[in-house]
N, C-alpha and C positions, 0 to 999 in steps of 0.2 A: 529624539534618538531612541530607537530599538532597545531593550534590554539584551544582556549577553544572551548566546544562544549553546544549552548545553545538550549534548548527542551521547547517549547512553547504552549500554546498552537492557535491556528488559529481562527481570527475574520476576520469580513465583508472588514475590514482592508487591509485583504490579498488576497482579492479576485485576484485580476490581479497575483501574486504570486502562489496563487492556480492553475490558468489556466496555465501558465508557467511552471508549475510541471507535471498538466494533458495532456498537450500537449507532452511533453517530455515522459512519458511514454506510451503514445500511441504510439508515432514516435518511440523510442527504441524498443519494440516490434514488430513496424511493418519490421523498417530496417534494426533488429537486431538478433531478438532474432525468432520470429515466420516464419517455414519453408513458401516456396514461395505459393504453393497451399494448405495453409491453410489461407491465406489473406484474402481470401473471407468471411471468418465468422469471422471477425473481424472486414472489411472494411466498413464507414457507407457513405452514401450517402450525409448529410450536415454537415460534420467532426466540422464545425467550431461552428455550431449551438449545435449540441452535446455535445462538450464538455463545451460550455458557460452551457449548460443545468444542464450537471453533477455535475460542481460547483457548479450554483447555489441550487441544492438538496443539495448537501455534505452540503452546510451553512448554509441551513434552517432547515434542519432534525437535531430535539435536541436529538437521539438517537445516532445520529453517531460524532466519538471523530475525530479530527483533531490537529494534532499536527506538527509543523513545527520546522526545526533544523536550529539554525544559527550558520555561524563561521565568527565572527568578524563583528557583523549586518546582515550580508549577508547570505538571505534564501539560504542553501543549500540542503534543503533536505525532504521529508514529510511523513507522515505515514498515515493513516483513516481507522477505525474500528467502530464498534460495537456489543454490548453486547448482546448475541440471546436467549431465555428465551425459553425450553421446558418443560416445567413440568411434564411430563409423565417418562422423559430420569430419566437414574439414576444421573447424572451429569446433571442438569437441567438448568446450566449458561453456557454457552460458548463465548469465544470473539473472534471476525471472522476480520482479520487483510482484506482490501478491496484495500486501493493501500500502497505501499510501494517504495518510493524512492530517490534515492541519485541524484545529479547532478555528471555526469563521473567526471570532473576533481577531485570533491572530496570524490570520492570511496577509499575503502583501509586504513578510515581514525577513523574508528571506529563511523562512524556518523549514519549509518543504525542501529548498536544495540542500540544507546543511542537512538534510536525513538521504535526501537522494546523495549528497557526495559521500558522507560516509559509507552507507550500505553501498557505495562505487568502491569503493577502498579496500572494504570485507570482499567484494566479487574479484576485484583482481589480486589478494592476496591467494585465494582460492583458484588460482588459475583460470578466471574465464576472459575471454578475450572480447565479448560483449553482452551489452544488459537490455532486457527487453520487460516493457510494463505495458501495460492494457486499460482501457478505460472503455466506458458508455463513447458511442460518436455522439452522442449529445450533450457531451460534458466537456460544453467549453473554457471555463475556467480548468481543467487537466490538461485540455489538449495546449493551452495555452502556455499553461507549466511546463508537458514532456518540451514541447518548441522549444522552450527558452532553456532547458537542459540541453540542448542537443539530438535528441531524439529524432525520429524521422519515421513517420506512418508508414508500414511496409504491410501490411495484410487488413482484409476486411474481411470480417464476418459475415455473415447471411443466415437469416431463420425465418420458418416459418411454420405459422400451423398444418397441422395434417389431419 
């Protein structure tokens, strides 16, 4: 049996935690998940400065939600979104999930929906009346994830060199 599963939500507190999350799903993708010659538009030149950078926006920007998962103390897992406000659209709240992830060992464990339900909970107090995440299409353990949330592929991307 699973350990309890705790949804938190992320202070200044966890900043070295945050980076340890952001690292990993940059490294996942790059080793894992994103074909070989598509590397390049991904790859950044001061990886390390980068990602200090991203945290520190993710922790300063009071629009964007941050939530972290623990089992037994122990951060495993993290989500970041925010609420995107069109008022022209007919659905004029949307919440736009930005990273989502589990640490491997503890994949399989129900820890990714209890951050996806949550940050569902923070969008609809927020008035948005649907939530939209993104992933690599060659990440199919996520695409597998969004399915089993409820989710439903509605757009594809396209690139190419010039």
């Amino acid at each position: 049996m699973s350990a309890p599963i705790e949804v938190r939500e992320a202070a200044e507190a966890d900043r070295e935690t945050l980076l340890r999350f952001h690292q990993s799903l940059y490294q996942s993708h790059r080793d894992e998940v994103v074909p070989a010659y598509v590397l390049p538009l991904i790859e950044y030149r001061d990886y390390e400065q980068v990602v200090e950078d991203d945290v520190k926006a993710l922790l300063s920007d009071r629009n964007t939600h941050i939530l972290i998962a623990e089992s037994e103390g122990v951060a495993v897992g993290y989500i970041t979104g925010r609420a995107v406000a069109e008022p022209r659209r007919v659905l004029p709240r949307r919440g736009v999930v930005e990273d989502w992830y589990v640490d491997r060992g503890h994949r399989g464990q129900g820890i990714g929906a209890a951050l996806l339900r949550k940050i569902e909970e923070r969008f609809r107090s927020l008035g948005c009346e649907v939530i939209e995440s993104g992933t690599w299409s060659s990440n199919q353990e996520a695409r597998r994830a969004h399915d089993a949330m409820g989710f439903e592929e509605i757009r594809v991307v396209y690139r190419k060199r010039v």
